[in-house]
Every structure is written in structure tokens, then in C-alpha cells.
N, C-alpha and C positions, 0 to 999 in steps of 0.2 A: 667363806660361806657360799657366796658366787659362783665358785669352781665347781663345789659339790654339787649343785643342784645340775651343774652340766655334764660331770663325770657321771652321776647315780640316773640319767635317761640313754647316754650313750651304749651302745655295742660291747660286747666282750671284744678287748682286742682292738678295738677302735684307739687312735689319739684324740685326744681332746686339747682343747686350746681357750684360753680365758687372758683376756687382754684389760678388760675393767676393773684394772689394778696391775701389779707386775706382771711382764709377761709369765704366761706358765705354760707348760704342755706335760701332758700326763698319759698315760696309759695304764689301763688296770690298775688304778691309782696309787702308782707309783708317777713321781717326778722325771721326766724326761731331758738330759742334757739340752742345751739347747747350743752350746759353739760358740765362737766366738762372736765380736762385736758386730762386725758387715754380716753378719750370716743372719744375725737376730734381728740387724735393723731390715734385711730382707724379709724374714718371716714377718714382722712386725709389720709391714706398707701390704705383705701378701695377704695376711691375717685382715686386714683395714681395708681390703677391698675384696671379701671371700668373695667368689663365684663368680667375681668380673676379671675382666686380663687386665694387666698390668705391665704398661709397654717396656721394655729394656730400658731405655733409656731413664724414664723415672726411677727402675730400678738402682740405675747406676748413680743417678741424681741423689737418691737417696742415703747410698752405701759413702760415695766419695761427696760430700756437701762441695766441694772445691771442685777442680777441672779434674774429672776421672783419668785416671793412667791409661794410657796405650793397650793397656791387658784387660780394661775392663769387663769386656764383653766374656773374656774366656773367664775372668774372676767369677764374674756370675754365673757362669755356668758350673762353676766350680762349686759354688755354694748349691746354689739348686740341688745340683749332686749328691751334698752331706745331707742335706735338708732331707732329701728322697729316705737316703739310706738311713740315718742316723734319727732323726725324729719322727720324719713319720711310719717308718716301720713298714715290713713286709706286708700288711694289711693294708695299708693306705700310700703308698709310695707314687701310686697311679694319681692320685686323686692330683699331685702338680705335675703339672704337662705344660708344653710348651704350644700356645695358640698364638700366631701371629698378629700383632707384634709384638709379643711379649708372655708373657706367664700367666698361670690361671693355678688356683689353689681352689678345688671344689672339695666345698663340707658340707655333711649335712647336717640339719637342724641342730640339732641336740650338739653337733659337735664345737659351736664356739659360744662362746657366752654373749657376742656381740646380738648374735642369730636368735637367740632366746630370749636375751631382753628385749632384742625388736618384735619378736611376737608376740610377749608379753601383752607388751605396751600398746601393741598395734590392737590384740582384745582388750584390755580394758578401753583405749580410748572410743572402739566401737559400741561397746554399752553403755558411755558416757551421751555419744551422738544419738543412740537411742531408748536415752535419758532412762537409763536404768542403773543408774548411781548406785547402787548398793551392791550390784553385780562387777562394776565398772574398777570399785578400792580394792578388790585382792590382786588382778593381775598388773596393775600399777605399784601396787605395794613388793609385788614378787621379782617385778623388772628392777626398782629400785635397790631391791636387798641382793640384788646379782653383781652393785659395785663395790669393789675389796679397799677403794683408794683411789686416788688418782689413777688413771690409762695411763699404761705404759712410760712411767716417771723419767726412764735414762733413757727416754726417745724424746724428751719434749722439746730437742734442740735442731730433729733431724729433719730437712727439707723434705717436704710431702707429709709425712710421718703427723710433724706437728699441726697442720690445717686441720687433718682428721680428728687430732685429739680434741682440739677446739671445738669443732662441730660438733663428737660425741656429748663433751662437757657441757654445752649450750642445749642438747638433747635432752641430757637426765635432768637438766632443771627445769627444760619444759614440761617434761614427766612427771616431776617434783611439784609441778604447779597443777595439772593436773590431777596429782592425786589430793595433795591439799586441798584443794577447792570440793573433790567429792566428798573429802570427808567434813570440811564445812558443811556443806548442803545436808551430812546425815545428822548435824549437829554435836560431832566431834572436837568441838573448838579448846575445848580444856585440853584436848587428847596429843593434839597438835602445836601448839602456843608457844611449845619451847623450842622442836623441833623448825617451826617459822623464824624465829627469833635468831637460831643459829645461823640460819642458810640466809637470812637478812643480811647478817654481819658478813657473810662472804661473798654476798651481790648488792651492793649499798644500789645500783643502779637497777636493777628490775622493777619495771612500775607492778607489774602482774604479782608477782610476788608479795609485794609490801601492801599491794589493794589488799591480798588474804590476810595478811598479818594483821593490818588494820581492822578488817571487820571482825575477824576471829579475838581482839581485843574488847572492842564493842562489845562484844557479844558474852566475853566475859564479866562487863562491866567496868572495861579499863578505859572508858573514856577519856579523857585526858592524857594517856600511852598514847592511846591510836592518834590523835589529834600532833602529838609530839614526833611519831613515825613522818606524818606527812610534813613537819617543819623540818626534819634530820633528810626528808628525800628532798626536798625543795632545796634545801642547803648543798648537798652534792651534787647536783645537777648542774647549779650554778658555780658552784668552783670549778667541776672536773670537767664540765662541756659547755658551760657560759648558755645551759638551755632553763625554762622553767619547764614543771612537773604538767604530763599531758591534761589537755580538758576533762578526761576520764577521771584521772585521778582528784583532779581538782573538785570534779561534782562531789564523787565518793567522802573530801573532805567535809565538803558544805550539808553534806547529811547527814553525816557521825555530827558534825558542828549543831547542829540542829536536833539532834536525836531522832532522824527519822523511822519510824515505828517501821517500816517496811526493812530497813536491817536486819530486826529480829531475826533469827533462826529457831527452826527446832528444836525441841529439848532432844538432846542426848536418845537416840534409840525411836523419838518421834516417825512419823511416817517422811519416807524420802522425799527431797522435792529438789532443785537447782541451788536454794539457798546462794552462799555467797558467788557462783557464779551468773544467777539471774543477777545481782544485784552489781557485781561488774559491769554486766554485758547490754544486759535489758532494761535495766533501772530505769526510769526516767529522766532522774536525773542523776545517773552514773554512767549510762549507754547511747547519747545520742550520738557520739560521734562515731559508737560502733555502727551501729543502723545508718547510718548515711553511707560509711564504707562498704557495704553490703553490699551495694548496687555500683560500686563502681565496675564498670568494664569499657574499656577503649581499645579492645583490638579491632580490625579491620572486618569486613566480613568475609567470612568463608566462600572459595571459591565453589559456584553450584558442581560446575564438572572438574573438580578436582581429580587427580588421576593417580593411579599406581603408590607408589614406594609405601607399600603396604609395611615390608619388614622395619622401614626407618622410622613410619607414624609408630606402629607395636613397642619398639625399642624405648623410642621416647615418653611414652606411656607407662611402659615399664619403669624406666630410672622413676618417674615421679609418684608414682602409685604404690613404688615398693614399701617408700619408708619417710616417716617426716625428714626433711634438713637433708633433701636429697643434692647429688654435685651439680654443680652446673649443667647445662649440656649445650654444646659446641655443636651449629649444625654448619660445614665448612664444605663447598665448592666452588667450580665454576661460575663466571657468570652467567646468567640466563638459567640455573640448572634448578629454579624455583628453590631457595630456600628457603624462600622470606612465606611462601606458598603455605611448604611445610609446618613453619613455625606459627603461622596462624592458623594452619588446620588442626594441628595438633594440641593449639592452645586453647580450639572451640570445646575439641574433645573434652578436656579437665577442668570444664566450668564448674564440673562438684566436687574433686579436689582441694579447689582454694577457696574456701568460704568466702573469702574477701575481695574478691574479683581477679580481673588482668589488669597489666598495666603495659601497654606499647608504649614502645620506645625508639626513637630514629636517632641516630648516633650522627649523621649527614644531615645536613641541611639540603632546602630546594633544589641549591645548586650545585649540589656534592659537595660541599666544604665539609671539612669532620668539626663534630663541635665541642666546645669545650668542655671538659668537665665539672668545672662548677655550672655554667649552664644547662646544663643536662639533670645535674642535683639542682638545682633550683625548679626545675619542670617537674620532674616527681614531686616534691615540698608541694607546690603550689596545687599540680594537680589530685594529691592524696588529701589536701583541706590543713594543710600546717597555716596557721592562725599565723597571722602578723608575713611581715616581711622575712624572705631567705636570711638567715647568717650571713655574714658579707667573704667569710675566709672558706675558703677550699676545704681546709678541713673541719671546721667546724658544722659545714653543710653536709660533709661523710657522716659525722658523728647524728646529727638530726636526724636525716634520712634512717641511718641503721635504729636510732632509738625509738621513730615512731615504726619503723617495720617490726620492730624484737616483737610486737603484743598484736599480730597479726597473718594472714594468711595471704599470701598475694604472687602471683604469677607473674612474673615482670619480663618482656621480651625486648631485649637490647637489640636493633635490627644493621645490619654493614658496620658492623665493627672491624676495626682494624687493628691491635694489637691487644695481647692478654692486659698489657699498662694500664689501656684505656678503659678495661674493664672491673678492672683488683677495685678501684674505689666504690666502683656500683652498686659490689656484692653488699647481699643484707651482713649483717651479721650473726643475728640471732633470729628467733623467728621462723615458723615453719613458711614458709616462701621456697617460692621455684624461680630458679633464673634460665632461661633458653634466651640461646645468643645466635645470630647469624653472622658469618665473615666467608670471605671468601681464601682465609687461611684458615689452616686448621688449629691456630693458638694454640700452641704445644707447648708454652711454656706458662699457663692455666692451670694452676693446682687444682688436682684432684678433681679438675675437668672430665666428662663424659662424652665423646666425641663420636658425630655422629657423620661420616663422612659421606655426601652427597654427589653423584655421579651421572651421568647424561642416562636417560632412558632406555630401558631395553626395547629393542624394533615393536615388540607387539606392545608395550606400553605407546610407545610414541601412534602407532597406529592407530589407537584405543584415543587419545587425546583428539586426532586428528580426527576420527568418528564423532566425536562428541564437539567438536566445532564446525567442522565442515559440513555435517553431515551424514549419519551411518548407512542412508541408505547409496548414496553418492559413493563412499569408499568400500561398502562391502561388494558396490558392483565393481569392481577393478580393483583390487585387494592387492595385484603387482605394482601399480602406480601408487597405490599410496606406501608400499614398502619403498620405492624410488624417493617420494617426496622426504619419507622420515630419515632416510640413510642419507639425502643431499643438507639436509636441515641438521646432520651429525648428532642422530637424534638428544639435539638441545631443546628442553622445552620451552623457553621462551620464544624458538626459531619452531617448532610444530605450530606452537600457538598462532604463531604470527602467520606461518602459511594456509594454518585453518580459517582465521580470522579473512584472509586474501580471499581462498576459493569460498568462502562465502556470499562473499561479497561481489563475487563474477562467480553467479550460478549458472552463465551459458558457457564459461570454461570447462574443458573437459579434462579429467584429474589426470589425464597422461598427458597431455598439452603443457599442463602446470608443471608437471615434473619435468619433461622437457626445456624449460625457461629456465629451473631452478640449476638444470644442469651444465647451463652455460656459464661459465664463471663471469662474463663479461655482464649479465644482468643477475647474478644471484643477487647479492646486497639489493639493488632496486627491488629485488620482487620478493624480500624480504621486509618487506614495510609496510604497516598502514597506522593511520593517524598517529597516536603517539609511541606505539611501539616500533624499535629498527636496531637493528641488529649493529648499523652506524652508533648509534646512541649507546646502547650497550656495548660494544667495545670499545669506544669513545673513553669510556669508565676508566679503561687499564691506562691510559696515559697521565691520570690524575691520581691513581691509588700506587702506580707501581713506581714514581721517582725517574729522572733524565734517563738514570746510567740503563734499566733495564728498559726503560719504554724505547730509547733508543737499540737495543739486541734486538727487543720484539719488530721492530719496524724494520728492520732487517734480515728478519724472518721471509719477510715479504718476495724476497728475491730467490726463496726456493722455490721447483717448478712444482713440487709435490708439500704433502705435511710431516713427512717420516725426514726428521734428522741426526747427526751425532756431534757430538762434541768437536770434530775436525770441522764438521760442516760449520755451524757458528763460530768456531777460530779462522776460518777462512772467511766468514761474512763482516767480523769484525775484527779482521788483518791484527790480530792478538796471536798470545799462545795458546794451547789445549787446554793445561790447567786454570787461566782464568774464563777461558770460554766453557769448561767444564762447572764451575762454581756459577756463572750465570746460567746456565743450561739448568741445574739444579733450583736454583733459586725463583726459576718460573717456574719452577715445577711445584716450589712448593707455595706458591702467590696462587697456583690452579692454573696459569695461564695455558699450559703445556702437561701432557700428560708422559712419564718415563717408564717404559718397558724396560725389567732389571734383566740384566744380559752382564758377560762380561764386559760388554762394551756397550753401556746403554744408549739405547735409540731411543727420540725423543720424538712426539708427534704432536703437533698444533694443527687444530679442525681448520677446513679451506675455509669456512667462513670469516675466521679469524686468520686466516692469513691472507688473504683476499684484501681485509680491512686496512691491513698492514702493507699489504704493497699500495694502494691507492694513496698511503701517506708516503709510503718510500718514496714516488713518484713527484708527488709534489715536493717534500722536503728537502730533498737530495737529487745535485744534479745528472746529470745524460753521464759525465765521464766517471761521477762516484758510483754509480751504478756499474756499470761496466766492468766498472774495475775490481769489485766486488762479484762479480759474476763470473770473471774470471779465473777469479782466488778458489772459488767454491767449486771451478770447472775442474781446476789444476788437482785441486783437492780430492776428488772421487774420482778422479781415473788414478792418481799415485795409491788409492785403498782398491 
């Protein structure tokens, strides 16, 4: 049924494609072959991510679940190939294109069923919020009758593929709750009773759910059912997660227990009103713990002179505004390159996205230690208001955390993360919730991650910062000095910041004077500091996040006389061979230490401020003749290329 309603809005000649049940693809509705297995599990991750790229590599993750063959790259292109010619037809064949790094499948509206149920669902739940319930049950009802079955049933084994399906399925039952509850409120409770009943038996663990079943009992007159619901959810709770049934649900019982006359609902066709969602949410005594959660917010404050990365603020607003149970998003650079900036600017923006507030998050401790993961679950517990003391087991504080997040809206920023590992237990599970993460990797190996990768400023942003500390009318008089200062500062902004914070602070300096100082390598780092921001400090960082073997390459670094290096160069700084010097050279590249220009023989470039920081330890570290001798190697090295 699902198919049809997407096939009968489509184009003459268009494909259509419906994944909310077996795959299908059709044209002029007739069934479209679709090829074989690796082809389909490609459509199927391309389908799952319409209109975003999809990097090769997940491709190949998803095609081979094992370590992909030798061929894989040209495999994929091979299929792409059939996929052009063969499904989607001389009409649509453009629509996948290759966007670096990876593939993009652009449909429109009408052409996937995923895309229609999200708009659906996306109007009704906007006439819900503007409590126009009666408007709010058809497009809810219409997203729902759009799934044929189970997503994509002989995908639900394939790496990427299945996170998606999960998410979807955790989707349509928020949508399912959703629509139950408005039709509660129009006093449809005989209408629905069975249909809760079922969908009970195949989420025994949804408190949201079994609150409607409950009151839509009551409301029948099945007192003693509903009361029995809430003994059958208390019992499961406690076997399958060792947790009791939230305070919500618990009020909800103690006034079905009591008969309270504010349950009542409308008769059948009565005038609309909230009904069983006022009596979840707002009750008195069924809602106090939502109203407390209302007002939580603990992120940081927004910086006043915030600057630039307009496209990466837009981006990230995008992923979260497009659609409930949106992917993570990964904001990943350098150090100093304001992520964490980012992440709270962008998380001021979507105060009205998450009803439920923000929740910041520090993954490091004061003194950059990384911290634990039950620790970190026990900090959200305590600071979302979980009653009693944490679970004592690792996982049973994952399971807590995801089951008081499922009946809620909350924006959570996990800040220097260092591995996807340390992330996988964080995620909510259910639940319209946002996750934005900062790291200075770009966690590639993060399902179904949205990755937003963060990069040093461009000259006139950095200028533009440096205006807005130093002073605009101080740099717009000498507009070449402060292009000097931003280009010596390698436009990083933690190093603009810190030079605007300086020429403030010596307002009888003159901004060419300053740039002159910054230009001397022998005082950059010093004139690079004030009170607690230093450029020392933040590169300090990489010798605690990157491990001996590389903090020792980087500090080695230090012995080149410029920032442009190659793979010979660091096999001669670390008297190795090319191909181990080569996989270290990569490996800071992808830590952000070092940035790689693809060539056939890649050059690699470390800003002077960070190599500067790295000879000052070479120096100390390592003596007069290991220096030497290493200097020599690197000599030998560029006069033999």
C-alpha cells in the first residue's frame, strides 16, 4: 500500500523506490530488477541516506561486512554502473553521482517512501505542537500506512544498513505514539485499544506507549487491565534491565489506582483537547518530572564574538532540523580550530528543537585524563534527576540512561572524544534526542555518523576575529598587518584569539610591530600567550592524546627547517624505512596533527607554530649528537630527491 501512494505522486518515467518493507523499485509501475546481493545492499545504505554522500568506504563496509578484496573500490564502481544503467533508468541515472568522498543518490520527494513518511509525519507532528489534534491524526495515520513490513528484512545483518533499520523502527513507533495519543485526546480510545494492545506485545519496554494503553483502558472502563498493564511493565523492567517503572509512569498508576476524574477523556467526536497526552505530560500528578526536565540546560555560554563557519553552523542545523532521530554529528579537527566553539554555538541555535533542553558533556577530565565510561553514565543519571543511586554495572547504566532518554527530547554534546568505542555506549537509543560530538579525529569508524569536518580559518575570517578582539578600528587602519598577524597565527583560531586578546592588552603596540614579533620564530610561542590561554598548553595536548610512538615522530618534526614534508623526510628523521615512515606520516594526518596534500607522492605540512613547539622539546629531550644525527639523515635525504 506504501509503495502506491509513492508510485501514484511520482513523474511519468521517474523510479520510485520503497524501502518500508522489502526493498522495491518500480517505474511506471511496473517492478524494476534490482541485481544482485552487493548491488542491492549498495542501493539499500544509498536509499538510507537519500540526498547525503555516502563515503566509499562505508560503501565497501557495507557490501564486504569482512575485510573488503583488493578490488573493492573498482567493485563499487562497478555496481554504481548497473545501478545507473539498469535501475535507475535513462531518466534518472544522473540523479547518482559521485561527490567526494563518496556517492550521493538525489530523489525527490515523492520518489522514496522514507521521504514521504518523513513529511508526513513531520506535518502532522506540527499540528500536534500547535495543538490542533484533529488536523495533526491524518498525516500521522498516512505516514504510518506507508510501512509494507519490516525495512528491508535480508539487510538486517548488513553493517551500516542495520543501525538505520533500528532507527527507522524506533521512528515509526514514536509516530505510532504520536498518533495514539491524538487520537486519545479526540476520544477514540474504543477505536484504538486493540491496535495499542498489539504494538504493547511487541515493545513490552515502552513506558510512552503502555501510559496510552493504560489510560485508553480506563477510559474504557477496564480498570483493573490498566492497573494489570502497569504490574506486567514493572515485572519487565525488572527482569530484562534490573530497573523500576519511571516516576511518570508510576503517578499515572496511583491515579488510574484512585480513579482520578481528570483521566476522563471525551466522549468519542467530543470537542478536541490534549486528553491523554495532557495527562502524561502535564498531569500533576503524572508530569512533574517532565516539567522539571524542561528547564534543564547546561551548556556553556555562547561566545559574544563568535566568528565565521557559517556553512558548518547551516550544516549542522540542517542534519538536526531535518527530521526526528537524526545521525550523530561528528565535528572533527585540529587543535585550537574552535570546535568545542562550534558545538556550543550551534547547540544555542536548537533551543527549540529539543523541548527538553541540552546536556553538555566533558569526556576529559581537568587534567585531560579521558574518563570513564560508566562515569560519564552516571553524570547524565544524576544530572537528568534519576531517583536513587546509578546501577553499579557498565551496562546496566547504558540501559538506564537509553530508557529514561527513549520518553524524551535532549540535545547531548559529548566534548574531546577520542574514539567512536568511547562513544557507541552514550548513544540514546530511542528517543528523539540529538548527539553532537567533538574530537579531534574524525571517528570514521561511527555508524551512520554525520561528519562535519573543521578546518583553520580563511585570512578574512581570521581577520574578522582579530577585529572583533583587538579592535576593528586598530586593524581596519593597517589591514596588511593584520593579514601578517593572521597568516603567522596559521590562521588557527585559538592562536588569532590569543593574539587579539595580546594587542589588546598593549594598546600602545602597534599591529605591525606585533606582527613583526610574531614573525620571529625565536619569540612566536612567547607572544603567543596570555593568562590561560598558550599555544604551549594546547600543543602540550598531542603528547597525551597521540601515545609515545607518534608523539615521538611529531617531536621529530621539530628538526625540519620549514612545515612542508614527505615521507623520505620523516624516514630519515626517524632513521626507519619509507613505508613505516609513510603510515606514521598518515596517521597524523588523520589525529589532524598534520595536514596531507594528495599528490603522487604526498607532502605533508605541520603549521610552524606546532613545529616550533616540537623542536623546543626535541631540544630538551634529545641530546646535541641525536640531533645531529638526524639532521644529517634528513640532509642526505633531499639532496639524493
Amino acid at each position: 500500500m506504501g509503495a502506491t501512494v509513492v508510485r501514484e505522486k511520482a513523474e511519468a518515467g521517474e523510479t520510485t523506490f520503497a524501502v518500508l518493507g522489502p526493498l522495491e523499485a518500480r517505474r511506471d509501475g511496473s517492478l524494476v530488477p534490482l541485481g544482485p546481493f552487493k548491488q542491492r545492499v549498495l542501493l539499500s545504505l544509498l536509499l538510507c541516506h537519500a540526498n547525503r554522500i555516502v563515503p566509499v568506504d562505508q560503501l565497501s563496509t557495507a557490501a564486504w561486512s569482512e575485510e573488503p578484496p583488493r578490488t573493492a573500490l573498482k567493485n563499487v564502481q562497478v555496481y554504481v554502473s548497473a545501478l545507473r544503467k539498469n535501475v535507475l533508468g535513462e531518466a534518472d541515472r544522473d540523479r547518482l553521482a559521485y561527490r567526494p568522498p563518496g556517492y550521493q543518490l538525489r530523489l525527490g520527494p515523492q520518489q522514496l517512501d522514507i521521504l514521504v513518511y518523513e513529511t508526513l509525519a513531520r506535518r502532522g507532528r506540527q499540528h500536534l505542537r500547535d495543538r490542533e489534534i484533529t488536523k495533526a491524526v491524518g498525516p500521522l495515520h498516512e505516514a504510518l500506512r506507508l510501512w509494507r513490513g519490516d525495512p528491508l528484512p535480508d539487510m538486517a545483518h548488513v553493517p551500516l544498513i542495520s543501525d538505520e533499520l533500528s532507527r527507522l523502527r524506533s521512528e515509526r513507533m514514536s509516530v505510532y505514539e504520536d498518533w495514539a495519543e491524538a487520537e486519545l485526546s479526540l476520544g477514540h480510545h474504543t477505536h484504538i485499544i486493540g491496535s495499542l494492545e498489539e504494538n504493547v506485545r511487541r515493545h513490552p519496554l515502552r513506558e510512552r506507549l503502555r501510559s496510552t494503553q493504560m489510560i485508553a483502558l480506563f477510559r474504557c472502563g477496564r480498570q483493573s487491565e490498566a492497573l494489570a498493564q502497569y504490574e506486567d511493565m514493572r515485572q519487565t523492567l525488572a527482569r530484562e534491565l534490573g530497573l523500576q517503572p519511571s516516576p511518570v509512569l508510576e503517578r499515572l498508576y496511583r491515579a488510574i489506582l484512585a480513579g482520578d476524574p481528570s483521566l476522563d477523556g471525551p466522549s468519542a467526536g467530543g470537542p478536541p483537547h490534549l486528553g491523554g497526552a495532557a495527562v502524561i505530560r502535564s498531569h500533576p500528578t503524572a508530569g512533574h518530572g517532565q516539567e522539571v526536565i524542561a528547564h534543564l540546560s547546561q551548556l556553556p555560554r555562547d561566545l559574544a564574538d563568535f566568528t565565521g563557519r557559517r556553512e558548518s553552523v547551516q550544516d549542522i542545523l540542517d542534519v538536526f532540523r531535518a527530521r526526528r532521530h537524526s545521525p550523530p554529528v561528528v565535528i572533527s579537527g585540529p587543535a585550537g580550530a574552535g570546535k568545542t566553539a562550534l558545538a556550543v554555538h550551534s547547540a544555542h541555535l536548537l533551543r527549540e528543537r529539543f523541548r527538553d533542553g541540552q546536556l553538555f558533556v566533558r569526556l576529559r577530565t581537568a587534567g585531560g585524563r579521558e574518563r570513564s565510561i560508566p562515569d560519564v553514565l552516571a553524570e547524565i543519571l544524576r544530572t537528568c534527576g534519576f531517583e536513587g543511586d546509578p546501577p553499579r554495572r557498565a551496562g546496566e547504566r547504558v540501559a538506564a540512561c537509553r530508557a529514561w532518554l527513549a520518553e524524551r527530547s535532549i540535545l547531548l554534546i559529548f566534548d574531546e572524544a577520542s574514539t567512536a568505542a568511547q562513544i557507541r555506549p552514550l548513544l540514546p537509543g530511542t528517543g528523539d534526542n540529538g548527539v553532537l560530538i567533538t574530537s579531534r579525529r574524525r571517528l570514521s569508524a561511527l555508524e551512520s555518523a554525520h561528519h562535519v569536518a573543521l578546518e583553520t580559518f580563511t585570512p578574512a575570517e581570521g581577520v574578522e576575529l582579530l577585529r572583533r578582539t583587538a579592535g576593528a578600528e586598530r586593524v581596519d587602519a593597517d589591514p596588511a598587518a593584520a593579514l601578517r598577524v593572521v597568516g603567522t597565527c596559521a590562521n588557527l583560531p585559538l592562536a588569532v584569539r590569543i593574539a587579539g586578546a595580546r594587542l589588546a592588552a598593549h594598546r600602545h603596540v602597534r599591529l605591525s610591530l606585533f606582527a613583526d614579533r610574531l614573525a620571529d620564530e625565536h619569540s612566536l610561542l612567547d607572544e603567543l600567550s596570555v593568562d590561560d590561554l598558550s599555544l604551549r598548553t594546547c600543543a602540550a595536548t598531542y603528547e597525551r592524546d597521540l601515545g609515545p610512538e607518534l608523539w615521538t615522530s611529531l617531536r621529530r618534526l621539530g628538526a625540519l627547517p620549514s612545515g612542508e614534508f614527505t615521507a623520505d623526510d620523516l624516514a630519515a628523521l626517524l632513521d626507519s624505512d619509507v613505508r613505516l615512515a609513510a603510515d606514521v606520516a598518515d596517521r597524523l594526518a588523520e589525529a589532524n596533527v598534520v595536514t596531507a596534500e594528495p599528490s603522487p607522492s604526498p607532502v605533508y605540512l605541520i603549521a610552524d607554530w606546532l613545529r616550533l613547539y616540537a623542536r623546543e622539546r626535541l631540544q630538551r629531550e634529545e641530546s646535541a649528537p641525536q640531533r645531529t644525527a638526524a639532521g644529517e639523515r634528513l640532509r642526505r635525504a633531499r639532496t639524493r630527491a
